[in-house]
C-alpha positions as CSV (number, residue, x, y, z in Angstrom):
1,X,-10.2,8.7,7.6
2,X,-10.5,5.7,5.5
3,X,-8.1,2.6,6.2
4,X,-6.4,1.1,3.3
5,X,-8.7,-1.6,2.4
6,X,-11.5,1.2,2.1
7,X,-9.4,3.1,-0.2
8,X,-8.7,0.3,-2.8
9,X,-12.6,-0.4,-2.4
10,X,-13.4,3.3,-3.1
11,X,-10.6,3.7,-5.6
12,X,-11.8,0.1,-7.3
13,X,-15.6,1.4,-7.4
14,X,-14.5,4.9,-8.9
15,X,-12.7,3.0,-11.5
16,X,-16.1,0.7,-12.0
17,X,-14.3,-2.7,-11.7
18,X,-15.5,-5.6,-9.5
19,X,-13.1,-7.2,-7.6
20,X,-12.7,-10.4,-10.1
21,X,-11.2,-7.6,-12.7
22,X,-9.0,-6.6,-10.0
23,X,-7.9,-9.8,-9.7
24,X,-7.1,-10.2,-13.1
25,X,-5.5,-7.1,-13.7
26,X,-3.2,-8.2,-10.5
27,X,-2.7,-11.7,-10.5
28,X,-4.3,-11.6,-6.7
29,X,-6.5,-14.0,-6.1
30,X,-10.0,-12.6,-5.1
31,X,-10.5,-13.6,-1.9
32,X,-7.4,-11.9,-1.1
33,X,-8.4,-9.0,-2.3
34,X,-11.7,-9.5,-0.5
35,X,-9.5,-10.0,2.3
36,X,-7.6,-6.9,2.1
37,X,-10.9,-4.3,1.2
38,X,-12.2,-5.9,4.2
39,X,-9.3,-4.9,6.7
40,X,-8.8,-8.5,7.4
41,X,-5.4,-8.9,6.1
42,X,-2.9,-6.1,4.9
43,X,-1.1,-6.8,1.5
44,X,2.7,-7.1,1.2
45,X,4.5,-4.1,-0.9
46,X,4.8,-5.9,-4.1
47,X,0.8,-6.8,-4.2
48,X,0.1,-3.0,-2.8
49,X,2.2,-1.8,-5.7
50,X,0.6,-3.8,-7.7
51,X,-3.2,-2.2,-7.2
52,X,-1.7,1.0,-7.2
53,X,-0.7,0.6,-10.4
54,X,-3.7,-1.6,-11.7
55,X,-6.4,1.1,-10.2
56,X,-4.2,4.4,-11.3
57,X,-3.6,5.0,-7.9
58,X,-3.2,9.3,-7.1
59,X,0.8,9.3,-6.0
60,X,0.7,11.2,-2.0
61,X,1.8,14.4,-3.9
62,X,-1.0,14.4,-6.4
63,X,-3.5,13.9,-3.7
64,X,-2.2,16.7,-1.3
65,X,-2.0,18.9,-4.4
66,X,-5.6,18.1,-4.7
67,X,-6.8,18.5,-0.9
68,X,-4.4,21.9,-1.1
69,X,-7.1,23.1,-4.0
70,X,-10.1,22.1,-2.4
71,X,-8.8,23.7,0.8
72,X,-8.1,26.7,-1.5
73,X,-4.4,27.1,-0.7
74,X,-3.5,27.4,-4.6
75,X,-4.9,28.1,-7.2
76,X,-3.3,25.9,-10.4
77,X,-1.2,27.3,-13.4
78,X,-1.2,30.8,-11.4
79,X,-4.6,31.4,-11.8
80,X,-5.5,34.1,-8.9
81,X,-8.4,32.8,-5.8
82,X,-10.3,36.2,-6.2
């Protein structure tokens, strides 16, 4: 399972920014952000709100609905699994 620094790193590299246009898009400086990826420090709410929102960050029902369909549980819009 990936920590929460991982994730923004992942998430950040998915969305092919660097972490100086994370920074930017945040208003966190780049060493904290550095800081954060790097499990050193954990952000408040408001700054991990604030990546969320600058990476497009999958709410916790969109990414169960998505582990749920890789798993197979449901099929979308009623398609049938056979």
């Amino acid at each position: 399972m990936l920590n929460l620094g991982n994730r923004i790193k992942k998430l950040r590299a998915l969305r092919d920014m660097n972490q100086d246009q994370l920074s930017l898009a945040t208003g966190i400086d780049r060493s904290k952000i550095s800081r954060i990826e790097g499990g050193y420090v954990t952000p408040t709410e408001a700054e991990l709100a604030t990546i969320k929102s600058a990476l497009g960050w999958p709410s916790e029902e969109a990414i169960a609905a998505a582990l749920a369909l890789l798993a197979g549980e449901k099929q979308p819009c009623g398609e049938s699994a056979e």
